[in-house]
N, CA and C atoms as an extended XYZ file, in Angstrom:
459
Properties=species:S:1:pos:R:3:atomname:S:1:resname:S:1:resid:I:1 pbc="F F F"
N      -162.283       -1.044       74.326 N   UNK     1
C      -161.778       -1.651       75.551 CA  UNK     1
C      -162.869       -2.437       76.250 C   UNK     1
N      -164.314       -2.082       76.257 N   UNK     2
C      -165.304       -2.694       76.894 CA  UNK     2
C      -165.184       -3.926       76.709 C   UNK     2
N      -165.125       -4.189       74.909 N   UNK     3
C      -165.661       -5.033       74.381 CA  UNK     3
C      -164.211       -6.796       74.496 C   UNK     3
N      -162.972       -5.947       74.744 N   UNK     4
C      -162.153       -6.991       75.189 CA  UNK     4
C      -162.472       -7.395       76.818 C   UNK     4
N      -162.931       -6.565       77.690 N   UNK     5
C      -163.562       -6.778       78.751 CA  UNK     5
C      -164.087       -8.131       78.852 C   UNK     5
N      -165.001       -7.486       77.884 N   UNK     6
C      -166.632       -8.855       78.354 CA  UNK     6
C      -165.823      -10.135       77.986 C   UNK     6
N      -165.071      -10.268       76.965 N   UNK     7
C      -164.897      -11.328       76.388 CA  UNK     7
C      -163.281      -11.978       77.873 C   UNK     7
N      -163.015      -11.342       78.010 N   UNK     8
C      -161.841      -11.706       79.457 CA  UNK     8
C      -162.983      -12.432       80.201 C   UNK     8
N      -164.347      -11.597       80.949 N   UNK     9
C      -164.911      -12.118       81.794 CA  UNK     9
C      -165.914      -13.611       81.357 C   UNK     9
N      -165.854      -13.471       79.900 N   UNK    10
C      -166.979      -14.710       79.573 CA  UNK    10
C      -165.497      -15.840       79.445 C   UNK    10
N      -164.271      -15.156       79.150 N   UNK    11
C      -163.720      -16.594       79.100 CA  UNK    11
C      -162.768      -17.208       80.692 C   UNK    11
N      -162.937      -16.364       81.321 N   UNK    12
C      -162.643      -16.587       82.865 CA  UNK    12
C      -164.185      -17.549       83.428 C   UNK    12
N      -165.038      -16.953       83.310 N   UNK    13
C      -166.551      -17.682       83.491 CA  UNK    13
C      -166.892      -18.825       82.978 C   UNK    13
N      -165.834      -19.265       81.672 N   UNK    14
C      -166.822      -20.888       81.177 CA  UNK    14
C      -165.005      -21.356       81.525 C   UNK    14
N      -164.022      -20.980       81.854 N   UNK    15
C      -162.851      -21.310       82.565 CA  UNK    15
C      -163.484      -21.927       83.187 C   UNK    15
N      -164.008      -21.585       84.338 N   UNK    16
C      -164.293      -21.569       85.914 CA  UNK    16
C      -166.076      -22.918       85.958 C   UNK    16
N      -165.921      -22.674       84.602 N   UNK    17
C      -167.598      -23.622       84.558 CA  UNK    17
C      -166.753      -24.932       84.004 C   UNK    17
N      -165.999      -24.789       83.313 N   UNK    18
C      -165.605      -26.424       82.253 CA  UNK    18
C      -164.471      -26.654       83.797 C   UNK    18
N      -163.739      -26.025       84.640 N   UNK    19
C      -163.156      -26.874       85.718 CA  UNK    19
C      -163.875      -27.254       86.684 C   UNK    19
N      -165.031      -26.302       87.094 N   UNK    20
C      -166.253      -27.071       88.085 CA  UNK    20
C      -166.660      -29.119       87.510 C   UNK    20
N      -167.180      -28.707       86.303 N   UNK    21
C      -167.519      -29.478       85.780 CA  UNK    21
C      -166.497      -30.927       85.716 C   UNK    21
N      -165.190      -30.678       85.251 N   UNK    22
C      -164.128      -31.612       85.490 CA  UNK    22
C      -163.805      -32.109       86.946 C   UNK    22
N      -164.042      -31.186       87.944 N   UNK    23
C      -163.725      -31.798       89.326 CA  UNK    23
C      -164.751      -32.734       89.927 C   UNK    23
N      -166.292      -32.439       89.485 N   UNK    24
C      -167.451      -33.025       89.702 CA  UNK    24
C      -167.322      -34.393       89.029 C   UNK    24
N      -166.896      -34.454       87.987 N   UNK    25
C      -166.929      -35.657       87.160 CA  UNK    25
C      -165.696      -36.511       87.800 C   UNK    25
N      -164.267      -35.922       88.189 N   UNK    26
C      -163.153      -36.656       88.819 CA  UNK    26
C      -163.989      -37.490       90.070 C   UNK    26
N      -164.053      -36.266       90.773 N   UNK    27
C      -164.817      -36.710       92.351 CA  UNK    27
C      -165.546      -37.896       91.911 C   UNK    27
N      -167.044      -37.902       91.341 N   UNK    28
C      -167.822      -39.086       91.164 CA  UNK    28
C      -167.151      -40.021       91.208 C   UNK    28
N      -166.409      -40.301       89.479 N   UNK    29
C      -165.507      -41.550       88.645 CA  UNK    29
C      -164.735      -42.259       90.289 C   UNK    29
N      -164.001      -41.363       91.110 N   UNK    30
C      -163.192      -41.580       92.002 CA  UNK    30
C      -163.749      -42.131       93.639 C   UNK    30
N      -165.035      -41.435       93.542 N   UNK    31
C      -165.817      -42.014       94.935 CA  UNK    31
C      -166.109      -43.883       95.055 C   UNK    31
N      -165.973      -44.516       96.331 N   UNK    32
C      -166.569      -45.650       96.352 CA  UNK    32
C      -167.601      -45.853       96.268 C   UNK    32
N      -167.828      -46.916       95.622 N   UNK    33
C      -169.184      -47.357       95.715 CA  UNK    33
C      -170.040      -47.357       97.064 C   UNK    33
N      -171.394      -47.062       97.122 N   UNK    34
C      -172.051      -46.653       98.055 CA  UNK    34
C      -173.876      -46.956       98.002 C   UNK    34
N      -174.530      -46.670       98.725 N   UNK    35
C      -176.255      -46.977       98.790 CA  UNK    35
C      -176.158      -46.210       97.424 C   UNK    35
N      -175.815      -45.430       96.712 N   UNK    36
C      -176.744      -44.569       95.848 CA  UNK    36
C      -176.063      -45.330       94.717 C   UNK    36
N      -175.632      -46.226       94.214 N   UNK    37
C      -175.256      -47.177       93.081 CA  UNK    37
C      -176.061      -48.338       93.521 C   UNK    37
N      -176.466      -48.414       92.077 N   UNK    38
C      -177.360      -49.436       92.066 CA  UNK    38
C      -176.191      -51.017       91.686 C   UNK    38
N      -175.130      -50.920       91.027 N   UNK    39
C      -174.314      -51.829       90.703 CA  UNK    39
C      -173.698      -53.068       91.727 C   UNK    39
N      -173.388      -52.299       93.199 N   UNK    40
C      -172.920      -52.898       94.085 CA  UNK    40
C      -174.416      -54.204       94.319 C   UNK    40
N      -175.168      -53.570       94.416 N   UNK    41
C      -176.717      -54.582       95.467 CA  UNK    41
C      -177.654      -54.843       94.653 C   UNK    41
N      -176.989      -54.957       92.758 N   UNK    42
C      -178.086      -55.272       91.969 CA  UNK    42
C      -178.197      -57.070       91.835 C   UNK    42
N      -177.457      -57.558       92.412 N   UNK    43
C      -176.976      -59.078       92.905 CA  UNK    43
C      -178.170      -59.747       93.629 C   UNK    43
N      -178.649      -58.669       94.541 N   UNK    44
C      -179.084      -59.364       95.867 CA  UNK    44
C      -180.424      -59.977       95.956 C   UNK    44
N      -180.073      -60.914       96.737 N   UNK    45
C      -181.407      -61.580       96.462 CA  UNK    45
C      -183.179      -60.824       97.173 C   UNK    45
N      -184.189      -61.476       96.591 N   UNK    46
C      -185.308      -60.791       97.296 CA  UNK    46
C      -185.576      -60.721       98.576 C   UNK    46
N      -186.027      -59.628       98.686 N   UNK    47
C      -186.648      -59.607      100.342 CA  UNK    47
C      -187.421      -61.070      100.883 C   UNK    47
N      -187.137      -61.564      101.540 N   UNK    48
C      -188.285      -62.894      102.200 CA  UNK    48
C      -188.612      -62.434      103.569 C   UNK    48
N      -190.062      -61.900      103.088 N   UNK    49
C      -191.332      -61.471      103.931 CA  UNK    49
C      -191.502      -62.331      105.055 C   UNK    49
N      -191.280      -63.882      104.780 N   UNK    50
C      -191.523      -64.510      105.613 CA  UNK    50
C      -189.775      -64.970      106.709 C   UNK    50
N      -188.893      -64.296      106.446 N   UNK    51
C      -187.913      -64.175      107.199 CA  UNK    51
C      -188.465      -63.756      108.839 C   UNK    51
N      -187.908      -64.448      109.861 N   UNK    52
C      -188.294      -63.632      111.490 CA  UNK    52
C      -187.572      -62.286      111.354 C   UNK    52
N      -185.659      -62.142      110.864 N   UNK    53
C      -185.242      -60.916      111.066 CA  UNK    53
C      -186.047      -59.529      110.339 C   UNK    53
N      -186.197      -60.394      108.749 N   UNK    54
C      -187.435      -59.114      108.198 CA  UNK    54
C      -188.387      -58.658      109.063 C   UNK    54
N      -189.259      -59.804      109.463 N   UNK    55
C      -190.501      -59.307      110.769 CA  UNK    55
C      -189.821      -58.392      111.768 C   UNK    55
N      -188.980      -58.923      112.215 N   UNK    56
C      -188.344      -58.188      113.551 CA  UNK    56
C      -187.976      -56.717      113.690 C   UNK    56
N      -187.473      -56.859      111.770 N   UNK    57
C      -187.207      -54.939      111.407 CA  UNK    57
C      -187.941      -54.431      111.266 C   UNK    57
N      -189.114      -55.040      110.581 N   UNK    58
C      -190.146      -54.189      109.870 CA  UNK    58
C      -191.124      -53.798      110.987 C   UNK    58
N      -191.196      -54.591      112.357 N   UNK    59
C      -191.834      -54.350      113.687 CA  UNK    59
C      -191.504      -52.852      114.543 C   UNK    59
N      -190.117      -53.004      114.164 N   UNK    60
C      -189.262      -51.988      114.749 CA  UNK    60
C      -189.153      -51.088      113.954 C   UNK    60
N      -189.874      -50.778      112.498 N   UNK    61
C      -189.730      -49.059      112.098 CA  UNK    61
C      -188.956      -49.339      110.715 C   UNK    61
N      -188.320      -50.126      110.675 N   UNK    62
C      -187.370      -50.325      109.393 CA  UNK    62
C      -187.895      -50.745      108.351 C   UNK    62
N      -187.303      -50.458      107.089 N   UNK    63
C      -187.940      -51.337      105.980 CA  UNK    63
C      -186.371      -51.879      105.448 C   UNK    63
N      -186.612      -52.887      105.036 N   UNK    64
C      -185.781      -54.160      104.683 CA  UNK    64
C      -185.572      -53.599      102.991 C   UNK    64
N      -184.554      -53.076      102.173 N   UNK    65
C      -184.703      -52.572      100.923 CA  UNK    65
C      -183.959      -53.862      100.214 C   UNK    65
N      -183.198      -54.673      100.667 N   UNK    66
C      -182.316      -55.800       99.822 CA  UNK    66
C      -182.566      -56.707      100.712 C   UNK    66
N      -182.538      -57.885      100.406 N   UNK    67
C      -181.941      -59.349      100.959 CA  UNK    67
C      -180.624      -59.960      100.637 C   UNK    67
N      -180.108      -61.444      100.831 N   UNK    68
C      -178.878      -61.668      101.215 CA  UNK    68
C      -178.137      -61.373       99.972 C   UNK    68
N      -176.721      -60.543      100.277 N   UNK    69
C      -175.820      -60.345       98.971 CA  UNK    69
C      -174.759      -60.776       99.411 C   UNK    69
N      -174.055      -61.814       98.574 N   UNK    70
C      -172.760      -62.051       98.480 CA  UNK    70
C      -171.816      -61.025       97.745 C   UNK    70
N      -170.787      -60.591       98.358 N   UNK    71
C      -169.829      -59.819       97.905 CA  UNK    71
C      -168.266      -61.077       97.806 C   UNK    71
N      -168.372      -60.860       95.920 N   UNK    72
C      -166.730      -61.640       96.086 CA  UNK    72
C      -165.750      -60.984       95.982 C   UNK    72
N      -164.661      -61.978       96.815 N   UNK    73
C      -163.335      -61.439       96.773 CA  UNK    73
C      -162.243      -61.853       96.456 C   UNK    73
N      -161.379      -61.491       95.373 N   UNK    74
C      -160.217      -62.486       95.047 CA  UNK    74
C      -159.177      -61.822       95.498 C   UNK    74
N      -158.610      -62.690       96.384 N   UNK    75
C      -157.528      -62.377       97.037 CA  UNK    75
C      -155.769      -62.840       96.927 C   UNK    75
N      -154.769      -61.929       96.360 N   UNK    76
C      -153.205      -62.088       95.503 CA  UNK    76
C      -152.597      -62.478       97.082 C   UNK    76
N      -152.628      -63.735       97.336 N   UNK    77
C      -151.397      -64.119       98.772 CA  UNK    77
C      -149.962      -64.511       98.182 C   UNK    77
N      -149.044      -63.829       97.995 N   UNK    78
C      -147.375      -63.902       97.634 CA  UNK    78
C      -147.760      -64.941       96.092 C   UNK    78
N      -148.961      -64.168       95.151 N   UNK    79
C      -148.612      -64.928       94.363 CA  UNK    79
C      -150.105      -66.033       94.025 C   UNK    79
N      -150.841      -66.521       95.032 N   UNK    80
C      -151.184      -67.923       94.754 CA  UNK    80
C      -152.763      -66.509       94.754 C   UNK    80
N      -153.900      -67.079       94.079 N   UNK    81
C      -155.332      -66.670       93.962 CA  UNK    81
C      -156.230      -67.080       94.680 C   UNK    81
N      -156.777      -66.680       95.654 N   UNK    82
C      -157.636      -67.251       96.795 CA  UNK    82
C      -158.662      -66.570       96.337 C   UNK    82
N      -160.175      -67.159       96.801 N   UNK    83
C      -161.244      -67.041       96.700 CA  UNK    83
C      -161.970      -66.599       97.642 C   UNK    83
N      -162.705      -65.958       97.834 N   UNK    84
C      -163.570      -65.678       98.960 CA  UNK    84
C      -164.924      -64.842       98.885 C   UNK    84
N      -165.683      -64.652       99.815 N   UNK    85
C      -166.762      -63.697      100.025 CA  UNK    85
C      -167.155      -63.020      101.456 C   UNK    85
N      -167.826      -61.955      101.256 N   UNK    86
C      -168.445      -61.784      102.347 CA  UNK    86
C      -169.978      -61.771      102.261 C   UNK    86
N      -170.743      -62.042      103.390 N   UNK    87
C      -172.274      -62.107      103.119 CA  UNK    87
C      -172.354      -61.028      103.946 C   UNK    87
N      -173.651      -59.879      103.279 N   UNK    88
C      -174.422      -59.072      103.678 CA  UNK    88
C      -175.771      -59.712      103.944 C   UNK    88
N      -176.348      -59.631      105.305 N   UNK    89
C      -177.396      -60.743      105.377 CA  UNK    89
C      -178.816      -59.672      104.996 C   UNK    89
N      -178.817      -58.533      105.031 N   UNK    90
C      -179.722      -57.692      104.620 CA  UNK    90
C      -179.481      -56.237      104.412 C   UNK    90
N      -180.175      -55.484      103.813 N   UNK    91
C      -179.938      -53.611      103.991 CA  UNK    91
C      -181.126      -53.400      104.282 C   UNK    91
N      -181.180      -52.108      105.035 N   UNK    92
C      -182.365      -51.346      105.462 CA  UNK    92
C      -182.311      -49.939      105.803 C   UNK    92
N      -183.342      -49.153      105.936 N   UNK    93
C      -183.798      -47.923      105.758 CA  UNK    93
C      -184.689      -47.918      106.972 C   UNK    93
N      -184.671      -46.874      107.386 N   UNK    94
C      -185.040      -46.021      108.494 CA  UNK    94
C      -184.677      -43.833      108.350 C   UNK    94
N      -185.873      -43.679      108.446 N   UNK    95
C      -185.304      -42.369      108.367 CA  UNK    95
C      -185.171      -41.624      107.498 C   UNK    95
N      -184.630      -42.501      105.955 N   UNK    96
C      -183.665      -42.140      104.792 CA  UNK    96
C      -182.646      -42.893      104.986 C   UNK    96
N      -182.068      -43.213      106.660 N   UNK    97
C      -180.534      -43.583      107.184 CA  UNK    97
C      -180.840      -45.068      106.191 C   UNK    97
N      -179.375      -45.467      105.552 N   UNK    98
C      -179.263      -46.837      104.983 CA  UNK    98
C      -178.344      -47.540      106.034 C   UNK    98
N      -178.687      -48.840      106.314 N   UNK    99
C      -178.047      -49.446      107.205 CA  UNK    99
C      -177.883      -50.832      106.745 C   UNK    99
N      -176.792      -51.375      107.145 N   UNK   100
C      -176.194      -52.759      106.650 CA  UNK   100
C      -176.525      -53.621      107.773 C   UNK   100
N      -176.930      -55.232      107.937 N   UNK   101
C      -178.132      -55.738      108.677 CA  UNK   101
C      -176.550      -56.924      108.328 C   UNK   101
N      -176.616      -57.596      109.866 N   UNK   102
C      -176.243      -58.865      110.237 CA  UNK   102
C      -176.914      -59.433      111.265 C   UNK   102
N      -177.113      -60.635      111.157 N   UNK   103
C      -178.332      -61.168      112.193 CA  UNK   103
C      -176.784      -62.302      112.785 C   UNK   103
N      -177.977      -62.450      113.928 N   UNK   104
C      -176.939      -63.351      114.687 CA  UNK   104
C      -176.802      -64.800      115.015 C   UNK   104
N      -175.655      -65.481      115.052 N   UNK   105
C      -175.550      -66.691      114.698 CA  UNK   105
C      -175.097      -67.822      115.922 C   UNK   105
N      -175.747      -68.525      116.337 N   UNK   106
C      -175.310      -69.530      117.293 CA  UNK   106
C      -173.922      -69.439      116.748 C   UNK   106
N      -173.542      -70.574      115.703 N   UNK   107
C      -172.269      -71.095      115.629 CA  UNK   107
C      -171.505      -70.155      115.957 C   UNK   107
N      -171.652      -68.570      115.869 N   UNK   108
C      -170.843      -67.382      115.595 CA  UNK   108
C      -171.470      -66.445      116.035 C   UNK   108
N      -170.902      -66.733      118.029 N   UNK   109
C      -171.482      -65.716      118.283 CA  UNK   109
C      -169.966      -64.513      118.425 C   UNK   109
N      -170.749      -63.336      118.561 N   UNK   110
C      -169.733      -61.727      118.633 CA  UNK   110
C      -169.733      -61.498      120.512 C   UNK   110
N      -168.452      -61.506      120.275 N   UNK   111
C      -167.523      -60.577      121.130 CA  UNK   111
C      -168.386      -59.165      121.408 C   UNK   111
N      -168.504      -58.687      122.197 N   UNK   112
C      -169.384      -57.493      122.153 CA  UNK   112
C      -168.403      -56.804      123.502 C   UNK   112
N      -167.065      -56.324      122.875 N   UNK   113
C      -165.711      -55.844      123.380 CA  UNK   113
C      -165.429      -55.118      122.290 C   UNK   113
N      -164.432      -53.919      121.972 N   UNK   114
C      -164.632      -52.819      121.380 CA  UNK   114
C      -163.394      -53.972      120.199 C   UNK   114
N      -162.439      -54.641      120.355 N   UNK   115
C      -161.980      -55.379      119.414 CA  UNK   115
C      -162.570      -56.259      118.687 C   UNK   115
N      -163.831      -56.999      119.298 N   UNK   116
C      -164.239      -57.761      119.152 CA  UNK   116
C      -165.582      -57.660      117.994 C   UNK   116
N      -166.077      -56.510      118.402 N   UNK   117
C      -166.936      -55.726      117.394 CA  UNK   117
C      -166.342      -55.218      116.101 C   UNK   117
N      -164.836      -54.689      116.474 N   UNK   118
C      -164.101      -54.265      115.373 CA  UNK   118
C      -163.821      -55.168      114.231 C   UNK   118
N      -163.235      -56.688      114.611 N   UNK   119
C      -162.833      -57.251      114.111 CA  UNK   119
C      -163.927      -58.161      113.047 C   UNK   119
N      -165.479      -58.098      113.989 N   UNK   120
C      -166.592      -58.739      112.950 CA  UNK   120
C      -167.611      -57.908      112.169 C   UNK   120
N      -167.298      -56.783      112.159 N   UNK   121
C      -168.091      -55.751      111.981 CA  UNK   121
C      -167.494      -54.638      111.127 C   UNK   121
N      -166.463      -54.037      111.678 N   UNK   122
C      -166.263      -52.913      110.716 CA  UNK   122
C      -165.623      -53.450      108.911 C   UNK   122
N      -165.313      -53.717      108.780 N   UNK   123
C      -165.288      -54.656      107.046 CA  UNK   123
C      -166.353      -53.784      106.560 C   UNK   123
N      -167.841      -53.794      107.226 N   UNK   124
C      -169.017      -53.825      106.629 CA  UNK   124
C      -168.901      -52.509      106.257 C   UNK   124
N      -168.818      -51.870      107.518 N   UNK   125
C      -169.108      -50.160      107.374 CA  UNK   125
C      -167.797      -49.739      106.370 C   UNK   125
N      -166.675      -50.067      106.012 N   UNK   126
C      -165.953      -49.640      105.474 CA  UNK   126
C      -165.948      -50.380      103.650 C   UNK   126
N      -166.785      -50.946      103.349 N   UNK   127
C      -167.499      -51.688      102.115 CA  UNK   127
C      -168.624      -50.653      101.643 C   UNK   127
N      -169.454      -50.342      102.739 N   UNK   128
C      -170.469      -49.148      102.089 CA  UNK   128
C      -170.389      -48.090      103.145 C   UNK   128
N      -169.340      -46.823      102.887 N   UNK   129
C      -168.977      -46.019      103.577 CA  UNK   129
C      -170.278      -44.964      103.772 C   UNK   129
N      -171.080      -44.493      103.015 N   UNK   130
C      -172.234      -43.681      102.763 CA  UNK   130
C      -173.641      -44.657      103.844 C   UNK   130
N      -173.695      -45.629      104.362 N   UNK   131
C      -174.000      -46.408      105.384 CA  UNK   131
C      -174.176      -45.518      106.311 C   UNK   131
N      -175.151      -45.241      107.153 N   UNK   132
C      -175.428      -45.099      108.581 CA  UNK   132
C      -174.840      -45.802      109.516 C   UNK   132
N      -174.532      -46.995      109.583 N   UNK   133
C      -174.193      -48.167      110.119 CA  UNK   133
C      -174.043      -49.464      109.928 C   UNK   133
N      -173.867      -50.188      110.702 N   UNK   134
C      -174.399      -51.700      110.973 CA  UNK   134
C      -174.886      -52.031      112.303 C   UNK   134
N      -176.361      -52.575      111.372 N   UNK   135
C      -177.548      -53.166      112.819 CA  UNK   135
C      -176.985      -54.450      113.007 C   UNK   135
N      -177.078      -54.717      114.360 N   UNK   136
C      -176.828      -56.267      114.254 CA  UNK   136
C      -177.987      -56.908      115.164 C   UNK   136
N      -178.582      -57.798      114.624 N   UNK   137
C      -180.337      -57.826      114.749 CA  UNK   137
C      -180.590      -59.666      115.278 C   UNK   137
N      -180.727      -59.715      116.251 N   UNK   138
C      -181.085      -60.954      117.456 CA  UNK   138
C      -182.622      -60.677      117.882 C   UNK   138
N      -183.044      -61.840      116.891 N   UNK   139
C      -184.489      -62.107      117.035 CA  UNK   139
C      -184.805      -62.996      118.055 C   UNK   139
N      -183.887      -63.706      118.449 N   UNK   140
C      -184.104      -64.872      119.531 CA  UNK   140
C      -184.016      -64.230      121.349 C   UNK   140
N      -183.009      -63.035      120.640 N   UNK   141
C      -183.017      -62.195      122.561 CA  UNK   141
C      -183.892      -60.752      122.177 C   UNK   141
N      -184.250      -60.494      121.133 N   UNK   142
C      -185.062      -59.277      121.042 CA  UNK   142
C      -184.322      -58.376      121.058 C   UNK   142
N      -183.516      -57.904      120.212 N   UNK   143
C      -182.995      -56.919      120.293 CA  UNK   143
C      -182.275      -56.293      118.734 C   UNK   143
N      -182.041      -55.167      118.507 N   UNK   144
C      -181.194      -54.345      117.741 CA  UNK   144
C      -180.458      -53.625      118.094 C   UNK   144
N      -179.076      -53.965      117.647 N   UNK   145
C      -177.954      -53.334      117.902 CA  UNK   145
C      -177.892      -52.319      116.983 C   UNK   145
N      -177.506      -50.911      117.251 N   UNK   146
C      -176.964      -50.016      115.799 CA  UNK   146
C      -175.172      -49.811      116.479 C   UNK   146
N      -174.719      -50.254      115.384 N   UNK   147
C      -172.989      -50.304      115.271 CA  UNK   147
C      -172.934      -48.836      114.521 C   UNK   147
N      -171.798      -47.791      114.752 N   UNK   148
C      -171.049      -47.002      113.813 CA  UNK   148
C      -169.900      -46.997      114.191 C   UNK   148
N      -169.093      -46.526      113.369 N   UNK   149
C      -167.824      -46.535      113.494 CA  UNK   149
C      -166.779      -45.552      113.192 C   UNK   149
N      -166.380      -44.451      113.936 N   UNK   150
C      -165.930      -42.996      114.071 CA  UNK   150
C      -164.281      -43.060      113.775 C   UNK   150
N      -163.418      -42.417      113.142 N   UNK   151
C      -162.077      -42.986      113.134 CA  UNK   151
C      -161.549      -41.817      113.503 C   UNK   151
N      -160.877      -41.703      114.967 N   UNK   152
C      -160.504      -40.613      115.805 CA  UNK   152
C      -160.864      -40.749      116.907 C   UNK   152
N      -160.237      -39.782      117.753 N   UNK   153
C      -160.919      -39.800      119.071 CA  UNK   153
C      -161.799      -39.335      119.494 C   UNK   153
């Protein structure tokens, strides 16, 4: 009787090890892409040292880990194939925290109203969810913004 024992508990035990193992592997395959894939930001172009916003981060504590990445997007409208992108104007690190970097633009300036932020901003945080945020970084008024974005009350 022992000996049908052990063998119940060793095959309940590699049960319980080969479904660990299958849920770990689902989860991964199934997670979005995020800072810890190298695939999404292997695109991006080099850091330029001589950038003001680089200076401006790297003044302020940050290190600049990517430069500008285009993200494309093809988009199905009733049918017809549209083209598009979004630009990530930098990533950075602080802390460990990874943060997604938009600098700011005369032609385009932001609303800085809780829609208004929503509407130019969250895209980003919801593209690299594992993100700390989005800085939004004005070298001309001196300043860094840190954006997050909480879904609830």
């Amino acid at each position: 009787m022992g000996n049908f024992g052990d063998w119940l508990v060793m095959i309940a035990a590699g049960g319980l090890l080969v479904y660990w193992i299958y849920r770990a592997f689902y989860r991964w395959l199934h997670e979005p892409p995020g800072m810890n894939t190298k695939l999404l930001l292997s695109e991006a172009e080099k850091v330029k040292e001589d950038d003001v916003n680089v200076q401006f981060l790297e003044n302020a504590g940050y290190e600049v880990t990517h430069g500008k990445y285009r993200v494309p997007l093809t988009i199905d409208l009733d049918g017809t194939i549209l083209q598009s992108r979004l630009f990530i104007d930098l990533i950075a690190e602080k802390d460990g925290k990874h943060y997604i970097v938009k600098t700011a633009r005369e032609r385009m300036p932001i609303d800085w109203t809780g829609s208004g932020v929503r509407d130019r901003l969250l895209v980003y945080a919801l593209l690299m969810p594992n993100c700390e945020g989005v800085l939004f970084v004005d070298h001309k008024e001196s300043i860094i913004r840190t954006i997050t974005f909480r879904l609830g009350s």
